[in-house]
N, C-alpha and C positions, 0 to 999 in steps of 0.2 A: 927547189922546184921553182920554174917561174912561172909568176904570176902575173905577166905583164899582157893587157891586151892593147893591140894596135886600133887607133882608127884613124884611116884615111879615107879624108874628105876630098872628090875632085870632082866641080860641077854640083851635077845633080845627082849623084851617086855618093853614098856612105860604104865602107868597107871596116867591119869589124874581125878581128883576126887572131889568130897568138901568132902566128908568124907571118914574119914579110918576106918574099912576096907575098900575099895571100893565091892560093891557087884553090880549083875546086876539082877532086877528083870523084867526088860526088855532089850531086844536089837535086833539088827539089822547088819550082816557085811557086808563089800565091801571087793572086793582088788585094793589096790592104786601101783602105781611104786615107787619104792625106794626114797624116802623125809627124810627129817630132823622128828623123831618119834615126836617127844619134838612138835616142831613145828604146825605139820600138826595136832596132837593132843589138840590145844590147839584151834587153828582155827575150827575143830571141833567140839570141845565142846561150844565154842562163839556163832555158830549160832545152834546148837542143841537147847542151853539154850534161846535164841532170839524165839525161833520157839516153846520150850515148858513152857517159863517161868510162865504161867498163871496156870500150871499144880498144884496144889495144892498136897503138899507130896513130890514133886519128883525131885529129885536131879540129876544130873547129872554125866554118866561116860564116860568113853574113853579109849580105848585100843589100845595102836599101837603095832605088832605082824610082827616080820622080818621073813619072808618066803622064802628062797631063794633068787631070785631077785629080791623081791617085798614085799609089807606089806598087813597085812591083819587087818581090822581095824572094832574093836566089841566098837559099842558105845550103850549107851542107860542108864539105872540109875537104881536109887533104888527110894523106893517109902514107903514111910511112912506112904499113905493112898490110899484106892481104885485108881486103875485109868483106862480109857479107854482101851479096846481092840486094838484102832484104831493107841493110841501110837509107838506098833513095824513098822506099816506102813509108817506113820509120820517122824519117822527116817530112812527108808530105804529109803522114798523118797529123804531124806535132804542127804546122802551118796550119791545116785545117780544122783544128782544134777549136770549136765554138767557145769554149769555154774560155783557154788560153788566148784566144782573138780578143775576145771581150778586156781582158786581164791587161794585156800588152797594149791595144786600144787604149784604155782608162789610164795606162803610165804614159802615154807619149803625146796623152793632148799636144794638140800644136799651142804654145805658149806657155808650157808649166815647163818650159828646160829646153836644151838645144838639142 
């Protein structure tokens, strides 16, 4: 099985992935405050993939997007076979998660990692 995830850095955009290209045939965005992309991106995709791993097809994406003073963050995946409607919701809820905001926040301070 692999375990390999991608991340592509260009500009001001981070892309975490298992496959490249990365493509999103579903997704969901927030805006977060200014964090480590790399970081908050990876913590993102951990519990996306936690919360969708039974999804059969569907792989996993993440995009951290610098906005002025703040990030704009399009997660969601590709999908290799049918999947739920219900999925874009699924992940909008896991984005707007107070708890998990908090969580993902507290791991990407800017200056504790890239």
């Amino acid at each position: 099985m692999q375990k390999n995830w991608y991340i592509e850095r260009d500009g001001a955009q981070t892309t975490v992935s298992r496959r490249v290209p990365a493509r999103f045939d579903v997704s969901a965005q927030a805006e977060f405050p200014l964090a480590s992309p790399t970081r908050l991106a990876q913590q993102i995709r951990q519990d996306m993939w936690r919360v969708l791993q039974n999804v059969r097809g569907f792989s996993p994406v993440v995009r951290v997007e610098q906005q002025g003073d703040g990030l704009l963050v399009t997660a969601g995946g590709q999908a290799s076979a049918p999947i739920s409607g219900s999925i874009e919701y699924q992940i909008s809820e896991l984005l707007n998660d107070a708890t998990r905001r908090k969580r993902w926040l507290n791991w990407a301070k800017i200056g504790e990692g890239t």
